[in-house]
C-alpha positions in Angstrom: 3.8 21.2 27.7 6.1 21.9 25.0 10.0 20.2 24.5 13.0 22.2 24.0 13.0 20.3 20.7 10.6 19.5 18.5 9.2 19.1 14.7 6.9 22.4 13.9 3.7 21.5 12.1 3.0 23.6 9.2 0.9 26.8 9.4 -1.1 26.2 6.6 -2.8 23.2 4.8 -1.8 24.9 1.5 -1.1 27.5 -0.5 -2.7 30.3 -2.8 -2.4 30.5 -6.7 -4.5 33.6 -7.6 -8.4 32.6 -6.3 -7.4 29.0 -6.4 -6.5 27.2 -3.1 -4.1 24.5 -3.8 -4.4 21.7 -0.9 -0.6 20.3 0.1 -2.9 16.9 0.8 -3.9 17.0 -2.5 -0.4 18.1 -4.0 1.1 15.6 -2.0 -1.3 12.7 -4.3 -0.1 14.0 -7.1 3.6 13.6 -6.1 2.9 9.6 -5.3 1.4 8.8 -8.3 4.0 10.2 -9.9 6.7 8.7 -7.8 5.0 5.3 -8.4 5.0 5.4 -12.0 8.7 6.6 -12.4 9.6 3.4 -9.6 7.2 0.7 -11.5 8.5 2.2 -15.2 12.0 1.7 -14.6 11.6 -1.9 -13.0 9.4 -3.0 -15.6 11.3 -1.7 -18.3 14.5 -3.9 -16.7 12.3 -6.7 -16.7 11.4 -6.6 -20.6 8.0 -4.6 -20.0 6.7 -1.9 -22.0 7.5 1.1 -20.1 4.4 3.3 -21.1 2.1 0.7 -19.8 2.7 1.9 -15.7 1.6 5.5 -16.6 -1.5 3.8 -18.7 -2.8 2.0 -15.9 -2.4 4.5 -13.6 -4.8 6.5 -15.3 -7.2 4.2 -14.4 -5.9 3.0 -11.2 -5.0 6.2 -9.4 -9.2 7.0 -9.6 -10.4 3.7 -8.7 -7.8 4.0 -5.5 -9.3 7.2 -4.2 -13.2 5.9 -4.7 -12.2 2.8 -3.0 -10.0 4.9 -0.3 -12.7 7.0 0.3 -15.6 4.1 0.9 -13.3 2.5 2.8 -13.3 5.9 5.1 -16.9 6.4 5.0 -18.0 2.8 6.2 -15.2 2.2 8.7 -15.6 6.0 10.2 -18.9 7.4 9.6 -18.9 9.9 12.1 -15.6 11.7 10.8 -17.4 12.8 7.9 -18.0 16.5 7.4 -21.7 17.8 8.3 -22.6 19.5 5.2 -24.2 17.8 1.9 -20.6 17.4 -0.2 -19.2 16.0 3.2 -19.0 12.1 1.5 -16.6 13.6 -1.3 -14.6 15.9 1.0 -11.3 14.2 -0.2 -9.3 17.3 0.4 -9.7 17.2 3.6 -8.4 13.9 4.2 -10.2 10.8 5.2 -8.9 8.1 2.5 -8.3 4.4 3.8 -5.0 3.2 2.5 -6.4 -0.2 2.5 -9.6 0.5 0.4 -7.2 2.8 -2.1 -4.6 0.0 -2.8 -7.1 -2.5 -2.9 -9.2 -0.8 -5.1 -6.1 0.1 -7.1 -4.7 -3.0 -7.6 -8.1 -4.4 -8.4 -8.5 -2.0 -11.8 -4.4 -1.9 -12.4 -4.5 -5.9 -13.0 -8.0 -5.3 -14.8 -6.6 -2.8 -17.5 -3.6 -4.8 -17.6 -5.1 -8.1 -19.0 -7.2 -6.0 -21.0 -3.8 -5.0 -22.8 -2.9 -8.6 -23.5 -0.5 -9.1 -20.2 -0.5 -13.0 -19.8 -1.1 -14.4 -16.0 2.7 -14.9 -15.5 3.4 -10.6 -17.1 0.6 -9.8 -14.7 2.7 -11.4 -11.6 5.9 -10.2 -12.4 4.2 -6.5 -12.9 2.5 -6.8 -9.0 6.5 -7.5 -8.3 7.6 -4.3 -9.7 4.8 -2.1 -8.9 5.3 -2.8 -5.1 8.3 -0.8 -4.5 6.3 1.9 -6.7 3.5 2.0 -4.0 5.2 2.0 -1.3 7.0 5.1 -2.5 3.9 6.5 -3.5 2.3 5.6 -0.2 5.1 7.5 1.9 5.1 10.4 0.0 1.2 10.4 0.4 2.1 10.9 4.4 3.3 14.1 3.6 -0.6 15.2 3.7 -1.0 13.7 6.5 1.7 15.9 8.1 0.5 19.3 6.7 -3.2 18.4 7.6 -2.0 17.8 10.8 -3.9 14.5 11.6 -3.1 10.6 11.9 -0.7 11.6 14.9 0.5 9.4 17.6 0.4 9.8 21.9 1.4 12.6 23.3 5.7 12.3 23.8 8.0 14.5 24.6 11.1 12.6 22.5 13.4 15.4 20.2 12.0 14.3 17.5 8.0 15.2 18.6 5.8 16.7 16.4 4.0 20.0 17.5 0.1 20.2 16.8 -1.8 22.9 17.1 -4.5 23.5 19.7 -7.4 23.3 16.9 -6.1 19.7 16.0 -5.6 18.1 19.0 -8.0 15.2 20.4 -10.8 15.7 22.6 -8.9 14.6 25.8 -5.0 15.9 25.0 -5.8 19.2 25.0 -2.8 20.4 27.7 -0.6 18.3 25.0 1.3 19.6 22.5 3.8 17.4 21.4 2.9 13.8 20.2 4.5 11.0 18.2 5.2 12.1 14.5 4.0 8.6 13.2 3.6 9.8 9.3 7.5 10.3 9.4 7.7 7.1 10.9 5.8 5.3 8.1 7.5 7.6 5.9 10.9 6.3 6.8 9.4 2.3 6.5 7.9 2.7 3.3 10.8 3.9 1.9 13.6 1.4 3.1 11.0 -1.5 2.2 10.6 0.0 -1.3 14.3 0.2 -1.6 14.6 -3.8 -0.3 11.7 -4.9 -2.4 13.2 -3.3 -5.3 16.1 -4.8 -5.1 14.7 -8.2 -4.7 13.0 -7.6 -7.8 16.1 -6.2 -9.5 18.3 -9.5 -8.6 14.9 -12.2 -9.0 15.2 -13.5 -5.5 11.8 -15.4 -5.8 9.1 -16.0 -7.9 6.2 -13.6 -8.6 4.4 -12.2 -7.4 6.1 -12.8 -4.1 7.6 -9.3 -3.9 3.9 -8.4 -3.7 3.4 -10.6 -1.2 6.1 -9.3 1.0 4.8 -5.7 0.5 1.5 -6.7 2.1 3.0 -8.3 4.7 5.9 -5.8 5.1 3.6 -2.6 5.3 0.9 -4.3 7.3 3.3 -5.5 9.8 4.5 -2.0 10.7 1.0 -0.9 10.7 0.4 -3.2 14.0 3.2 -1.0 15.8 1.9 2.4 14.2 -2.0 1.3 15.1 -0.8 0.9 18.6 0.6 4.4 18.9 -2.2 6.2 17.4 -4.6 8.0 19.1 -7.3 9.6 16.3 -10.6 8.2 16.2 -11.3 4.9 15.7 -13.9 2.2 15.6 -12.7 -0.5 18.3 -13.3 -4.0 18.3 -12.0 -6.3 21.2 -10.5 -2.7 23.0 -7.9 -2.8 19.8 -8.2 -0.2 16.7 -10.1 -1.7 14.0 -7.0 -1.3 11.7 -4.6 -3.4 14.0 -6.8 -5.8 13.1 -6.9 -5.3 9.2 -3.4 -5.2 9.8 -2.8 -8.3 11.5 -4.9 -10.0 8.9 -2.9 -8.6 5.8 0.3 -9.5 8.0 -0.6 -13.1 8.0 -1.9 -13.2 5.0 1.2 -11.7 3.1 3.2 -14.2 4.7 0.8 -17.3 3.9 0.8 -16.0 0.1 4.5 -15.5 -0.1 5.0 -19.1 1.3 2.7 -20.6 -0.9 3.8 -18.7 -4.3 7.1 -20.1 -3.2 6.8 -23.7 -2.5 2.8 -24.5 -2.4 3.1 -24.0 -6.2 6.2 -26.2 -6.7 4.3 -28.8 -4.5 1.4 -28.5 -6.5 3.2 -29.4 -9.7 5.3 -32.2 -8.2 1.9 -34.2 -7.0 0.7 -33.1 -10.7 3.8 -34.7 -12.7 3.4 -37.7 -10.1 -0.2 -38.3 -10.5 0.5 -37.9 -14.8 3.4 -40.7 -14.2 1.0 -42.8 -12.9 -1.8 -42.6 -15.0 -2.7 -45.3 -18.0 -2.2 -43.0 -20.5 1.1 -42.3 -19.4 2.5 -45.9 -19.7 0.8 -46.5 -23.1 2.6 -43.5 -24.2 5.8 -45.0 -23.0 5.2 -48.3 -24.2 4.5 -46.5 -27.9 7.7 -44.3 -27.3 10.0 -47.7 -26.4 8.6 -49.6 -29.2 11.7 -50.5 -31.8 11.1 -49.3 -34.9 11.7 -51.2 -38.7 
C-alpha cells in the first residue's frame, strides 16, 4: 500500500562520471568530514586553538573511523556481509557502525593531538568543540543511508513516509511500501543538538569536556527511540536490538561522565586541599610562614 503522500527514495545509489561510478554513500562521507572540520575549526579558533589543527587530525581520524566503523559492522553483523572475497571491505555499500567509527575516531584524534603538544586541559576543551562537528558530520552521513535505501524504520503510512523499493524491503514487509524515514529523523536530532552543544561551547556553560559528555548522552539517547523503530537486521539480545542496548549504555554513561566532570572533580580537589590542610607538613609550613621576622 502506498500513501497519497509520501518521501520518494532515490532511483539510483549514485551517479556516473565517465567509467567511474561515484557512490552518493560515499560522497555523502566526504561531505561530513568536511562539515566537521569547518564546525570544529571555527570553535576552536574562538577558543584560542590553532585552526589548522582540526583538518590535521582529521587526516588521521577520518581513516581510523571507517576501519573501526567497519569492524564494528563485521563483528556485530556477520551475516550482512557481501558473499564474495572483497565482501569484509565493501564500505561502499554501507555497513559502518557509528559507534566503532566515532570511537575509533576519537581514539586517534586525541592520539595525534597530544602528539602535537595539546596539554590534558587543550585536549578537553578540543573534545568540547569537536562535538557539535560530529554530530554535523554524523547527520550529513545519513544522507547515504537514504540514497542506499537501508536503516529504515516500520512500515507507516504518516505524510511524511519514505517509499522503498521492492528490492529493498525486509524479508517479511514485502506488501509494504512506505515505512518510517528514520535517517531524516536522526538527521533533524543531530543537527539541533550540534546547534545546542555549540552554543554551550560558545558561551562556556561547563567545564570540559562536558559538552562531549552531553553529545554521547545526547545522540545515544535518541538512538533508544530510533532502535525501537527500526526494523533491518539485527543481532538481539533479551528480544531488544543489540544497539538499544549500546545505546542505553552510552546514555548512562554520558550522563555519569557529565556529572562527574562537573562536580566529582570539584569534590575531588576539595577532599584534596582538606586532606593537604591537615597534614604535618602543612602546619610546619604555617608555623615557618607566621614566624616574626628581625
Amino acid at each position: 500500500m502506498i500513501v497519497p503522500g509520501f518521501i520518494p527514495s532515490p532511483s539510483a545509489n549514485g551517479f556516473h562520471i565517465g567509467p567511474f561510478f561515484v557512490h552518493a554513500y560515499g560522497l555523502a562521507y566526504v561531505f561530513a568530514v568536511a562539515a566537521a572540520i569547518v564546525v570544529t575549526r571555527a570553535l576552536w579558533k574562538r577558543d584560542g586553538g590553532d585552526p589548522n589543527l582540526p583538518q590535521e587530525i582529521a587526516v588521521w581520524a577520518f581513516p581510523a573511523g571507517l576501519i573501526g566503523g567497519r569492524i564494528y559492522f563485521l563483528i556485530t553483523t556477520p551475516s550482512q556481509i557481501p558473499d564474495h572475497w572483497w565482501g569484509p571491505f565493501a564500505i561502499w555499500q554501507g555497513g559502518l557502525g557509528i559507534w566503532g567509527g566515532i570511537a575509533a575516531g576519537v581514539i586517534v584524534g586525541l592520539w595525534y593531538a597530544r602528539r602535537r603538544g595539546l596539554t590534558k586541559a587543550d585536549l578537553f576543551k578540543l573534545m568540547d568543540c569537536a562535538a557539535p562537528g560530529l554530530l554535523c558530520a554524523q547527520a550529513i552521513g545519513r544522507v547515504g543511508n537514504y540514497f542506499n535505501q537501508e536503516l529504515f524504520g516500520k512500515p507507516s503510512t504518516l505524510p511524511w513516509a519514505l517509499k522503498i523499493d521492492p528490492a529493498h524491503r525486509p524479508p517479511g514487509f514485502e506488501r509494504f511500501a512506505t515505512y518510517q524515514p528514520t535517517f531524516l529523523y536522526e538527521i533533524i536530532w543531530n543537527l539541533l543538538l550540534a546547534g545546542v552543544l555549540a552554543w554551550l561551547v560558545r558561551h562556556k556553560r561547563f567545564r570540559a569536556p562536558g559538552v562531549f559528555a552531553l553529545y554521547v548522552a545526547g545522540y545515544s539517547a535518541f538512538r533508544i527511540f530510533e532502535e525501537n523503530l527500526r526494523i533491518d537486521y539485527s543481532v538481539h539480545i533479551l528480544g531488544m536490538r543489540l544497539n538499544f542496548w549500546i545505546a542505553l549504555i552510552g546514555t548512562l554513561a554520558g550522563l555519569t561522565w557529565f556529572a562527574w566532570i562537573q562536580w566529582g572533580w570539584g569534590l575531588r580537589r576539595t577532599r584534596r586541599s582538606v586532606r593537604g590542610a591537615d597534614s604535618p607538613s602543612s602546619d610546619r609550613t604555617d608555623a615557618v610562614v607566621a614566624k616574626p621576622r628581625g
